[in-house]
PQR file of N, CA, C, O and H, with PARSE charges and radii, in Angstrom:
ATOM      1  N   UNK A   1       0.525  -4.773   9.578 -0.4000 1.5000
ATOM      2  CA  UNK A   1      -0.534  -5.579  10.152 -0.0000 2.0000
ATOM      3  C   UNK A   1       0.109  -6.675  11.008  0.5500 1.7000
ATOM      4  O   UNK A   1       1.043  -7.415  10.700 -0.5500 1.4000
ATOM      5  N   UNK A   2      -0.735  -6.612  12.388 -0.4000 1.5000
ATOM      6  CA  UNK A   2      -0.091  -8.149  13.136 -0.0000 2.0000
ATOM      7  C   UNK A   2      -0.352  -9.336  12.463  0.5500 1.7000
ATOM      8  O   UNK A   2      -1.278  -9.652  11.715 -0.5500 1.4000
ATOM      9  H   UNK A   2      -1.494  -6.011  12.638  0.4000 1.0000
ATOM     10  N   UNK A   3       0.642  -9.949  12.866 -0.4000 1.5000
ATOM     11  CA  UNK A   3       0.563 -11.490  12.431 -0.0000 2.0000
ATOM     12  C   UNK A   3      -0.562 -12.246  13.091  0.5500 1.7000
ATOM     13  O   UNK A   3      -0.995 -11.794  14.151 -0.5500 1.4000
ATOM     14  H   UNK A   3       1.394  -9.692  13.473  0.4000 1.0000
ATOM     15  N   UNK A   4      -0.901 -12.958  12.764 -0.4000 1.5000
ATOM     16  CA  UNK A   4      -2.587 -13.499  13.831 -0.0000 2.0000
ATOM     17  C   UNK A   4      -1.802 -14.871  14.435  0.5500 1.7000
ATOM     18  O   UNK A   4      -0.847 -15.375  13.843 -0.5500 1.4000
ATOM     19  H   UNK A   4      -0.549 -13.325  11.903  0.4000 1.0000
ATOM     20  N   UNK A   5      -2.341 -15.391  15.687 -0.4000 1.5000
ATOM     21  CA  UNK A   5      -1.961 -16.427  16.155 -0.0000 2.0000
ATOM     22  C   UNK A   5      -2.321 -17.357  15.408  0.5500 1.7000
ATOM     23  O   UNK A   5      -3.485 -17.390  15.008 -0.5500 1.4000
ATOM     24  H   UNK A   5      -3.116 -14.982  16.168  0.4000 1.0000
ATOM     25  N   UNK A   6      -1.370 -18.361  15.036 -0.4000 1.5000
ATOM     26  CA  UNK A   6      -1.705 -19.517  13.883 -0.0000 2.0000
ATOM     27  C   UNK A   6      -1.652 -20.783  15.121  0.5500 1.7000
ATOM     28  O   UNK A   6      -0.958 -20.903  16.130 -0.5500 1.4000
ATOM     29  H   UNK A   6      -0.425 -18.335  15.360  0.4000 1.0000
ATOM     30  N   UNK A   7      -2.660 -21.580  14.553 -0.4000 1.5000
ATOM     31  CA  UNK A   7      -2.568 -23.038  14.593 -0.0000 2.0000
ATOM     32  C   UNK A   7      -1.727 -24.064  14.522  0.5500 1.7000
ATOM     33  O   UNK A   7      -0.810 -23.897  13.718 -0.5500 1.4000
ATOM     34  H   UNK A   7      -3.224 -21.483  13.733  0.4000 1.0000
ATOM     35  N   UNK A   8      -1.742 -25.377  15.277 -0.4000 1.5000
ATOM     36  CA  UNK A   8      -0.541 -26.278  15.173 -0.0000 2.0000
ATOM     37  C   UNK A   8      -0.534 -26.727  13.305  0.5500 1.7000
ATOM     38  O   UNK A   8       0.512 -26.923  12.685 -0.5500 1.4000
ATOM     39  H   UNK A   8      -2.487 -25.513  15.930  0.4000 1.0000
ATOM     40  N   UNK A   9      -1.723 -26.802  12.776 -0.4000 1.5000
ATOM     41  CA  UNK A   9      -2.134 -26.884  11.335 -0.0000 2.0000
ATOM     42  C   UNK A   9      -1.178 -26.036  10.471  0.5500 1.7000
ATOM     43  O   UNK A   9      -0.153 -26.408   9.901 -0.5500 1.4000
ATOM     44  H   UNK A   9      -2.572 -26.644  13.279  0.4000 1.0000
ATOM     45  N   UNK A  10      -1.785 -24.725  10.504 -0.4000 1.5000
ATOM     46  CA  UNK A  10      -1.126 -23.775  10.019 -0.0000 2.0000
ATOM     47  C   UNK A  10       0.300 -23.417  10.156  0.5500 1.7000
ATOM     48  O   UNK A  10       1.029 -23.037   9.240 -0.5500 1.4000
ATOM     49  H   UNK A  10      -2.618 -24.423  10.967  0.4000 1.0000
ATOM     50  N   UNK A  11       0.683 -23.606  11.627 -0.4000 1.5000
ATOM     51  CA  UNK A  11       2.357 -23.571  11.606 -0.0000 2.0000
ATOM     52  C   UNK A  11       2.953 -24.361  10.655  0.5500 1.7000
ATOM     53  O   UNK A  11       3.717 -23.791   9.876 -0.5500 1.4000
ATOM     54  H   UNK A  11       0.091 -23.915  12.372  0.4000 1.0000
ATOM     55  N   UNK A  12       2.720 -25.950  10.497 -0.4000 1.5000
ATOM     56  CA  UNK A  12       3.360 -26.893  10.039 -0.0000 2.0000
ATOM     57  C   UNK A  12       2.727 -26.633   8.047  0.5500 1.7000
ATOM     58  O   UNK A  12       3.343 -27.203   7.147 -0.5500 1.4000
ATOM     59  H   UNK A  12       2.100 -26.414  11.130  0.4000 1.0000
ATOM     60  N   UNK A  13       1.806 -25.956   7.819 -0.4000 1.5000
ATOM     61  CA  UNK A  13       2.010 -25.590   6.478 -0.0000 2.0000
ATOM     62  C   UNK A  13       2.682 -24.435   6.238  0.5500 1.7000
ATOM     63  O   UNK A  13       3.077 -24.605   5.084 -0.5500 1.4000
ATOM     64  H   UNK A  13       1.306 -25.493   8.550  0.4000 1.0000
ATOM     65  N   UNK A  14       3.126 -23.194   6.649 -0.4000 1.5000
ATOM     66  CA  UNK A  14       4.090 -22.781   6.558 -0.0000 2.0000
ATOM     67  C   UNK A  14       5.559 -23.230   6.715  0.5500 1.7000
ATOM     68  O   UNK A  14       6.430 -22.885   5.918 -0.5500 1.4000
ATOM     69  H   UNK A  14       2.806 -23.056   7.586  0.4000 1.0000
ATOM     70  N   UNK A  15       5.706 -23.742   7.411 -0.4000 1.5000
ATOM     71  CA  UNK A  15       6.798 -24.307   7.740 -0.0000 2.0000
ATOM     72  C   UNK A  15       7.354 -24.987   6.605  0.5500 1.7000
ATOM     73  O   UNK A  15       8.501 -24.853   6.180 -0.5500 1.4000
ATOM     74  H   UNK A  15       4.998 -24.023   8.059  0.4000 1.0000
ATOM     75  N   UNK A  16       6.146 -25.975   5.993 -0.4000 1.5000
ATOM     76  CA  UNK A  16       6.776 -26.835   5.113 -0.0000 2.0000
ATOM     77  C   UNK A  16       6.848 -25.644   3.485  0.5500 1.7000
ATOM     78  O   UNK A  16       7.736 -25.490   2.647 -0.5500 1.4000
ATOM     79  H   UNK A  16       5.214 -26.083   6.338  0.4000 1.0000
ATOM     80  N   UNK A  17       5.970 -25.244   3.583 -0.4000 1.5000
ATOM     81  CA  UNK A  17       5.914 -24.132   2.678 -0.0000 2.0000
ATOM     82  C   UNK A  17       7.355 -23.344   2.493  0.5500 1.7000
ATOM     83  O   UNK A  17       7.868 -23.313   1.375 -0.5500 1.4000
ATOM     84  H   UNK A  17       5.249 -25.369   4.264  0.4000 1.0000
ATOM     85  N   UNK A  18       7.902 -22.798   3.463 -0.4000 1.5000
ATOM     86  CA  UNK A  18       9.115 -22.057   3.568 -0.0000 2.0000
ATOM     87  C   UNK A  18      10.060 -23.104   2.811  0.5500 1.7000
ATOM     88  O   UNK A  18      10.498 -22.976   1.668 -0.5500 1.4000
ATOM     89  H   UNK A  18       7.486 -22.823   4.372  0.4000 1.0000
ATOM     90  N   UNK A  19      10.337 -24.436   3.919 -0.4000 1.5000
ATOM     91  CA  UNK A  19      10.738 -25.263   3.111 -0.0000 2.0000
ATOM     92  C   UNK A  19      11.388 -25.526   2.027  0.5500 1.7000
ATOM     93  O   UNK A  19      12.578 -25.714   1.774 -0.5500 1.4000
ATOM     94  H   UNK A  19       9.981 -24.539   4.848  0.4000 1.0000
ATOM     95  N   UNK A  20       9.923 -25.506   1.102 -0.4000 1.5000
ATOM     96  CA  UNK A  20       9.966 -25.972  -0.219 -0.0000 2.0000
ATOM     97  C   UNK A  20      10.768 -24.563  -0.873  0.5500 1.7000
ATOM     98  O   UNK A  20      11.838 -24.566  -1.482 -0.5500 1.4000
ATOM     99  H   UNK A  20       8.957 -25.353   1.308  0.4000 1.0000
ATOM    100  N   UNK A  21      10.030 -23.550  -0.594 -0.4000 1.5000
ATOM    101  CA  UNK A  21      10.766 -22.121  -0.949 -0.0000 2.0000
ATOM    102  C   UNK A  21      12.481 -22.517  -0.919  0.5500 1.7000
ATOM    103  O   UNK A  21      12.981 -22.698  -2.030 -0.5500 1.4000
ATOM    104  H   UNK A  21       9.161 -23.547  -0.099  0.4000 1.0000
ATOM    105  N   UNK A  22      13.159 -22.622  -0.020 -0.4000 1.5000
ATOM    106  CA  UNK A  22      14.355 -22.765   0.653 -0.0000 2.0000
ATOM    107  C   UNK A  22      14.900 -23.248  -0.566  0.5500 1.7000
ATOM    108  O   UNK A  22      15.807 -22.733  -1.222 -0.5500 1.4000
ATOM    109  H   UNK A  22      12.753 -22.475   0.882  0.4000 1.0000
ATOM    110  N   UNK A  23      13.928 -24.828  -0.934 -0.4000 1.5000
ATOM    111  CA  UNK A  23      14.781 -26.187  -1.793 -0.0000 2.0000
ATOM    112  C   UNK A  23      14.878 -25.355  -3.143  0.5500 1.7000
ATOM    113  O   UNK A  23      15.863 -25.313  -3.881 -0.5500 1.4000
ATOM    114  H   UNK A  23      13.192 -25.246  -0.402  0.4000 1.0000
ATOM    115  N   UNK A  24      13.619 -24.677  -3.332 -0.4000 1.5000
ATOM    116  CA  UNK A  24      13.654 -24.068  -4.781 -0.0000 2.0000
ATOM    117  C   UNK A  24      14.883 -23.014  -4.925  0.5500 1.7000
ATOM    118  O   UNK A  24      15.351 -22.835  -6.049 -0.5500 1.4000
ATOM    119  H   UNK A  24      12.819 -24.711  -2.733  0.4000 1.0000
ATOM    120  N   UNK A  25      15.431 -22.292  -3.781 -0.4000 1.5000
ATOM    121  CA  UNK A  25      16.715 -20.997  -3.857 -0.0000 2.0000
ATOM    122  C   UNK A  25      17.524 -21.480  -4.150  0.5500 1.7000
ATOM    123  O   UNK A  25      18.090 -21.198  -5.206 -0.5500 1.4000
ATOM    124  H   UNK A  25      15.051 -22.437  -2.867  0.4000 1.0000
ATOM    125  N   UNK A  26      18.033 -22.656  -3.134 -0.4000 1.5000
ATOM    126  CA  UNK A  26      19.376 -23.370  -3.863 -0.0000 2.0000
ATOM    127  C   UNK A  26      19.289 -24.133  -4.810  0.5500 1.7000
ATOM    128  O   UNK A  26      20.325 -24.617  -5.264 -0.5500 1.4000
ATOM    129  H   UNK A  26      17.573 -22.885  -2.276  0.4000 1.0000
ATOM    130  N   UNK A  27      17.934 -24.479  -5.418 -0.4000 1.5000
ATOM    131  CA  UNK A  27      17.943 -25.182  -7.107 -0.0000 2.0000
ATOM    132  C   UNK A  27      18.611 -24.314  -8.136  0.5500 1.7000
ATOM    133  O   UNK A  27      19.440 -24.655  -8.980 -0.5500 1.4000
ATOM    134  H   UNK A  27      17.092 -24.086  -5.049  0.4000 1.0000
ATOM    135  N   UNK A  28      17.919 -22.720  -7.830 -0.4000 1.5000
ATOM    136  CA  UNK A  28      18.120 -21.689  -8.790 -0.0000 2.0000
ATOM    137  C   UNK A  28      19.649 -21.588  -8.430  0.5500 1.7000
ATOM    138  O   UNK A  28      20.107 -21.622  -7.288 -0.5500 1.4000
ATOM    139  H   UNK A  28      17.246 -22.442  -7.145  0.4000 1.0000
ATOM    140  N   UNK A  29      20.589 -21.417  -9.977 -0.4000 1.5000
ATOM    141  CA  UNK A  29      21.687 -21.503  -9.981 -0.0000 2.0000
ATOM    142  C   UNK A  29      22.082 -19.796  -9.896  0.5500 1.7000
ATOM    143  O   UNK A  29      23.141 -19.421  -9.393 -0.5500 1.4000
ATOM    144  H   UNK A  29      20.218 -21.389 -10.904  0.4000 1.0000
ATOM    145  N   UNK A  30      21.086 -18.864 -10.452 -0.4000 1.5000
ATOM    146  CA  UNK A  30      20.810 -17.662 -10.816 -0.0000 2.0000
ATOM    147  C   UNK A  30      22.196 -16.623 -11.100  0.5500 1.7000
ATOM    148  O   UNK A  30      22.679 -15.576 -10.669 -0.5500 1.4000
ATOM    149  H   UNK A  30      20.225 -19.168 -10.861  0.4000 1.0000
ATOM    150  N   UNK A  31      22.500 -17.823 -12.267 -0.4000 1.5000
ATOM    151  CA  UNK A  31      23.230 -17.520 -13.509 -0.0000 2.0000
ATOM    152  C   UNK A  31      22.824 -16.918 -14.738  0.5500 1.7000
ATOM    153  O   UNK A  31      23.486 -16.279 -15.557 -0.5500 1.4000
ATOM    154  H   UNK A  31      22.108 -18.674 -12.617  0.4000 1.0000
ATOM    155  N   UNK A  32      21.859 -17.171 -14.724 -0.4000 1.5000
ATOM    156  CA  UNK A  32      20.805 -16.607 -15.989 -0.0000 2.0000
ATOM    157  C   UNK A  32      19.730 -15.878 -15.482  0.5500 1.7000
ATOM    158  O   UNK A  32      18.617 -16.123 -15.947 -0.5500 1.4000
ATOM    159  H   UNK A  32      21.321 -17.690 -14.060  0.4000 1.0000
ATOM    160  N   UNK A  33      19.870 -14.910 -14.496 -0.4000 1.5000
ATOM    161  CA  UNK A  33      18.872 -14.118 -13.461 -0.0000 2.0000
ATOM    162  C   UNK A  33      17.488 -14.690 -12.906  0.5500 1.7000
ATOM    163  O   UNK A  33      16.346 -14.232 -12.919 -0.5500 1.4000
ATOM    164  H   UNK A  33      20.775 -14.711 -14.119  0.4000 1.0000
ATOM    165  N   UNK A  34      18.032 -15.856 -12.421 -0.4000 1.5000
ATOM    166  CA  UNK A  34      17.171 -16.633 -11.351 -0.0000 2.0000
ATOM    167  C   UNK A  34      16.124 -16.890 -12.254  0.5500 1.7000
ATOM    168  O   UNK A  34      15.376 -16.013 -12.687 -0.5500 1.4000
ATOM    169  H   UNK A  34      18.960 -16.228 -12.410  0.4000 1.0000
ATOM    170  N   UNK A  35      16.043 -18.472 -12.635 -0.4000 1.5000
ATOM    171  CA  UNK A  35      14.988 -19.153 -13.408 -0.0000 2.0000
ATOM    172  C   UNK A  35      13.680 -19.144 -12.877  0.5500 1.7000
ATOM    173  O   UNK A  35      12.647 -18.733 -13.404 -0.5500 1.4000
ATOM    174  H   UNK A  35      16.651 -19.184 -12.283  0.4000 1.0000
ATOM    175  N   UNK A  36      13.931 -19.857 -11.310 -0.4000 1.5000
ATOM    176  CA  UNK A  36      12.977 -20.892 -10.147 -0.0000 2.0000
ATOM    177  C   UNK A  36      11.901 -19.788 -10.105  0.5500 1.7000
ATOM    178  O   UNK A  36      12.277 -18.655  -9.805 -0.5500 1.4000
ATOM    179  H   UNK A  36      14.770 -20.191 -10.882  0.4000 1.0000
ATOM    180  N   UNK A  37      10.891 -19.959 -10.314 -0.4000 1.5000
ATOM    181  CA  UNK A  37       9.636 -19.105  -9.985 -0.0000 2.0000
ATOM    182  C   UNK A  37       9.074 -19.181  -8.781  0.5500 1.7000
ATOM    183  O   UNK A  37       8.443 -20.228  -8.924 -0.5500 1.4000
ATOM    184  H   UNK A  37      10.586 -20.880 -10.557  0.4000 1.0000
ATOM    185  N   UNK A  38       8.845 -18.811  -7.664 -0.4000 1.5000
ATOM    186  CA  UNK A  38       8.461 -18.910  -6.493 -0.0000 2.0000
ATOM    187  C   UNK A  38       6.924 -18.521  -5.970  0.5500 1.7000
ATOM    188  O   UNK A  38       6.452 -18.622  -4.837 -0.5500 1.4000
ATOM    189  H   UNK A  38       9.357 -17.960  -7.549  0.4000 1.0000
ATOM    190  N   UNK A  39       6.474 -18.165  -6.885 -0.4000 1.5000
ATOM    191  CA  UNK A  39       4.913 -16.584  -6.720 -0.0000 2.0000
ATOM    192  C   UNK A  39       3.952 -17.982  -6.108  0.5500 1.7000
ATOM    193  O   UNK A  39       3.224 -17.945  -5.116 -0.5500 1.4000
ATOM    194  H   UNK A  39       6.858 -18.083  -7.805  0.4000 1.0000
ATOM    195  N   UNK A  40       4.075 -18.603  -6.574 -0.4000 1.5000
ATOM    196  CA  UNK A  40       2.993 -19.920  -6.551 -0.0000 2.0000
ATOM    197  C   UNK A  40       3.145 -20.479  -5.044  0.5500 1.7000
ATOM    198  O   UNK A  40       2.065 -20.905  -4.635 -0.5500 1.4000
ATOM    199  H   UNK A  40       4.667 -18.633  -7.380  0.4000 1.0000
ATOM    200  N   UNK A  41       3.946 -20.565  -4.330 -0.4000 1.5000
ATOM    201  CA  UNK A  41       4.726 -20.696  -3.207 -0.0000 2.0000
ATOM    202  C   UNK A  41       4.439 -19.984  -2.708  0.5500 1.7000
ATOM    203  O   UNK A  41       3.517 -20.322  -1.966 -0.5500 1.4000
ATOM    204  H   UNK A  41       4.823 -20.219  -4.662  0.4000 1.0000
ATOM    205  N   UNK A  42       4.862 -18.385  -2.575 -0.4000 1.5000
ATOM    206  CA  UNK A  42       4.496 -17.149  -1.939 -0.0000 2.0000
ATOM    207  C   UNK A  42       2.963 -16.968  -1.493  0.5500 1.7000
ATOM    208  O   UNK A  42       2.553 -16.810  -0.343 -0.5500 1.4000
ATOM    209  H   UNK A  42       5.611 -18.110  -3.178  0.4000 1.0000
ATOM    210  N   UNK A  43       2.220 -17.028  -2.671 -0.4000 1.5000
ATOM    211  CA  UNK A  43       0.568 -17.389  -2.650 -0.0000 2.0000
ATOM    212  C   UNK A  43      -0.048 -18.112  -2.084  0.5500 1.7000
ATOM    213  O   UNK A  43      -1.108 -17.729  -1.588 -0.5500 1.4000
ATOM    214  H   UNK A  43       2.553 -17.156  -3.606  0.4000 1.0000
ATOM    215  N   UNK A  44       0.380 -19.423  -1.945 -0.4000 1.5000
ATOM    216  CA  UNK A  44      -0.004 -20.241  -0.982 -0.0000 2.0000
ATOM    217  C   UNK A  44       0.132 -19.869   0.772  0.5500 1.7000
ATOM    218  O   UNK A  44      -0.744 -20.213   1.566 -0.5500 1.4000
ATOM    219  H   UNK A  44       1.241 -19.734  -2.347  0.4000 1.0000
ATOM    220  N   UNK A  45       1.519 -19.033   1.227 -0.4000 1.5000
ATOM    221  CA  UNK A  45       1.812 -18.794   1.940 -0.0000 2.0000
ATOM    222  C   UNK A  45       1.075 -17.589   2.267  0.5500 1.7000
ATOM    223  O   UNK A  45       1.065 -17.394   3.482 -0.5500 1.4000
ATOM    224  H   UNK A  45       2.230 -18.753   0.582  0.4000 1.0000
ATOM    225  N   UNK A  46       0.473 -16.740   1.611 -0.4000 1.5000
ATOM    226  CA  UNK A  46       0.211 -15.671   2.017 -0.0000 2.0000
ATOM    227  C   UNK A  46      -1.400 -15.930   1.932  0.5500 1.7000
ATOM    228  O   UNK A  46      -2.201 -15.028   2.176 -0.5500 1.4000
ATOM    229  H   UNK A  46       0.481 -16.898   0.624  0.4000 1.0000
ATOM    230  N   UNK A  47      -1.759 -17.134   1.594 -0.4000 1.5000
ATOM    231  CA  UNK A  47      -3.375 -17.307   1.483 -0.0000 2.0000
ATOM    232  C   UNK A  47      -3.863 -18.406   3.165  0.5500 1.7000
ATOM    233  O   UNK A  47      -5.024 -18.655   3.492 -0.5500 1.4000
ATOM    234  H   UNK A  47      -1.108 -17.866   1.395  0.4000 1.0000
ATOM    235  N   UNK A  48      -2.911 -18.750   3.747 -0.4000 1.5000
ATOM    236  CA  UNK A  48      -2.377 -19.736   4.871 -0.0000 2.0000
ATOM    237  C   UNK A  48      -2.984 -18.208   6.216  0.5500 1.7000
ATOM    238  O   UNK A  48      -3.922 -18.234   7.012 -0.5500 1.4000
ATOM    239  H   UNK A  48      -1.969 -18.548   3.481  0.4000 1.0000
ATOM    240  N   UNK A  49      -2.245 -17.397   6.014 -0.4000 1.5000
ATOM    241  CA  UNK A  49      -1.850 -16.342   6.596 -0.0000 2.0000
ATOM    242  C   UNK A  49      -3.254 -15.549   6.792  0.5500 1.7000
ATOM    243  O   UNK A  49      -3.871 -15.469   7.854 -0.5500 1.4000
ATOM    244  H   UNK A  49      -1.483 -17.376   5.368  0.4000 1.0000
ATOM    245  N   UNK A  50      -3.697 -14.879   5.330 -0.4000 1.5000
ATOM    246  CA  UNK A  50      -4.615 -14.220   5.878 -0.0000 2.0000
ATOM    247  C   UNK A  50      -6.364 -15.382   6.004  0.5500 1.7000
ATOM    248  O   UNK A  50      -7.463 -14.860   6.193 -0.5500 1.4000
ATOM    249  H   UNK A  50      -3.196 -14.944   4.467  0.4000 1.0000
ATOM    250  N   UNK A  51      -6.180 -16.752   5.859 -0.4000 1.5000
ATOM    251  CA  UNK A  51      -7.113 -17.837   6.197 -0.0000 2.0000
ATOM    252  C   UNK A  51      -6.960 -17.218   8.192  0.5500 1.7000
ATOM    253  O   UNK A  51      -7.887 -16.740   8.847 -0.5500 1.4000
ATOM    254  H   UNK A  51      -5.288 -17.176   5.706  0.4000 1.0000
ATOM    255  N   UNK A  52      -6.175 -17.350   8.459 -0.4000 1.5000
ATOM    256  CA  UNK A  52      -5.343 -17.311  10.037 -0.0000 2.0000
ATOM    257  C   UNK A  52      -6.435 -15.759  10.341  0.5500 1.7000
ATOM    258  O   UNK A  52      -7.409 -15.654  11.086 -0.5500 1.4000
ATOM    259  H   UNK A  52      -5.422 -17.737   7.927  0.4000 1.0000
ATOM    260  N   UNK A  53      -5.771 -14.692   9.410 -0.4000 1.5000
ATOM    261  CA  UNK A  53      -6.153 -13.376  10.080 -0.0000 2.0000
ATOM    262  C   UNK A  53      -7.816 -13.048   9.973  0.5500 1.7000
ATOM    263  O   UNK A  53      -8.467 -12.302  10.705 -0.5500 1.4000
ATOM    264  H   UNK A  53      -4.979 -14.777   8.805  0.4000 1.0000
ATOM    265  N   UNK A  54      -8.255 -13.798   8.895 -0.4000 1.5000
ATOM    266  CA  UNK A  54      -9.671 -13.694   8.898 -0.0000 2.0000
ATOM    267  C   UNK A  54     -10.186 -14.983   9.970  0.5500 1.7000
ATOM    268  O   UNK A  54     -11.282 -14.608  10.387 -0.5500 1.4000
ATOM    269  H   UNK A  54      -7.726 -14.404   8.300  0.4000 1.0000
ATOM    270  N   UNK A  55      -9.885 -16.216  10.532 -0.4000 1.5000
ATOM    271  CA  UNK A  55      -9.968 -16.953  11.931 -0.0000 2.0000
ATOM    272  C   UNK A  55     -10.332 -15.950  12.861  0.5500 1.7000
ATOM    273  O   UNK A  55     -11.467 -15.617  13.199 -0.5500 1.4000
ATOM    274  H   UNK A  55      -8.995 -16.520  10.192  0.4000 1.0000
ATOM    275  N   UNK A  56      -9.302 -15.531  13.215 -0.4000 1.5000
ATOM    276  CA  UNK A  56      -8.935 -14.712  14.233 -0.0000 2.0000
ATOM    277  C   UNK A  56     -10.132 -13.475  14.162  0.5500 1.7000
ATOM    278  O   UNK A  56     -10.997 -13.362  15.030 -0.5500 1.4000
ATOM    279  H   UNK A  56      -8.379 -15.801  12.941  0.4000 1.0000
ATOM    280  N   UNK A  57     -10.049 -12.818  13.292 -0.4000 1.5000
ATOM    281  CA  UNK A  57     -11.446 -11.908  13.551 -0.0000 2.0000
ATOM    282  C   UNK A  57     -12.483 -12.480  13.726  0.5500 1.7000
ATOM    283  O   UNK A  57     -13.280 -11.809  14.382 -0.5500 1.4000
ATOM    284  H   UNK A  57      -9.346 -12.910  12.587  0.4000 1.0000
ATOM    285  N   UNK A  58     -12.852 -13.495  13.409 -0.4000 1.5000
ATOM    286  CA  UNK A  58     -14.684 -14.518  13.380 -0.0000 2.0000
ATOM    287  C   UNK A  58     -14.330 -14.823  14.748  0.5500 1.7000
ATOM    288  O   UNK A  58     -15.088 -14.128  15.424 -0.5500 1.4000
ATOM    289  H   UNK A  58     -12.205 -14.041  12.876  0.4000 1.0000
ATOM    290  N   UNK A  59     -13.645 -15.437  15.452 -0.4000 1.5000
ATOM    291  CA  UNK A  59     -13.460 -15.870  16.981 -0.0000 2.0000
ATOM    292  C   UNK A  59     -13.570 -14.247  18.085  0.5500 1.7000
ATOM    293  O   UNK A  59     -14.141 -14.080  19.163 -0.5500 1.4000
ATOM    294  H   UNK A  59     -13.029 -16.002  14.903  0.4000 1.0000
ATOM    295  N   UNK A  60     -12.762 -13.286  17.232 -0.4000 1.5000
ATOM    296  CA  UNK A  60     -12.802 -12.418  18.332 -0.0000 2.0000
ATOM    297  C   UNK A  60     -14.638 -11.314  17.923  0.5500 1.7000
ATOM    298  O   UNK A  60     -15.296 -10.447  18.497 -0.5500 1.4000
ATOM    299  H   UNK A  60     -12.299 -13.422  16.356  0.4000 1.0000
ATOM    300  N   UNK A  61     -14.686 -11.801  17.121 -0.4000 1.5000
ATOM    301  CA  UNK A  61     -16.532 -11.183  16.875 -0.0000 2.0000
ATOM    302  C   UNK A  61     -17.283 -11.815  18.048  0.5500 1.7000
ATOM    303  O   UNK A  61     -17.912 -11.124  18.849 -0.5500 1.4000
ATOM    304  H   UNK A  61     -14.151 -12.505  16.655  0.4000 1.0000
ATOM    305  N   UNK A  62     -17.175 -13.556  18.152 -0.4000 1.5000
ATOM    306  CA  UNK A  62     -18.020 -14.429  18.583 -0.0000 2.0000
ATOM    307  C   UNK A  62     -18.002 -13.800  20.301  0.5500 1.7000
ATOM    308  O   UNK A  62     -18.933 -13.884  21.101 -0.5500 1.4000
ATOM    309  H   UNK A  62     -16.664 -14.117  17.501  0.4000 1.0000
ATOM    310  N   UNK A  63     -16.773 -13.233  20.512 -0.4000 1.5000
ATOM    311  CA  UNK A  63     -16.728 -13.256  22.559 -0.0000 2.0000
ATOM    312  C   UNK A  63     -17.173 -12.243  22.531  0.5500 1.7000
ATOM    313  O   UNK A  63     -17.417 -11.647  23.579 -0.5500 1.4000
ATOM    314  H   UNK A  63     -16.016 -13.165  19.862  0.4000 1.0000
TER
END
């Protein structure tokens, strides 16, 4: 599936989203098969995304 054109909004919550992802990889020492839970992170990111892909269809209904 294409990616939908995101917003100056939406860029900058992914962005920071990834981010936080990033800070949490190098927390995990994943010595003990990676503690850091990420799903909660992922979810957010992937609820950002299809907010964007369902946008994008209501705008292209409206023309």
């Amino acid at each position: 599936m294409a990616d939908p054109k995101l917003t100056a909004g939406e860029i900058t919550k992914l962005a920071w989203l990834t981010a936080r992802m990033a800070k949490r990889g190098i927390a995990d020492d994943r010595q003990n098969g990676g503690r850091i839970d990420q799903s909660d992170l992922q979810r957010k990111f992937d609820r950002v995304l299809e907010g964007a892909r369902k946008r994008e269809e209501q705008q292209s209904k409206r023309k």
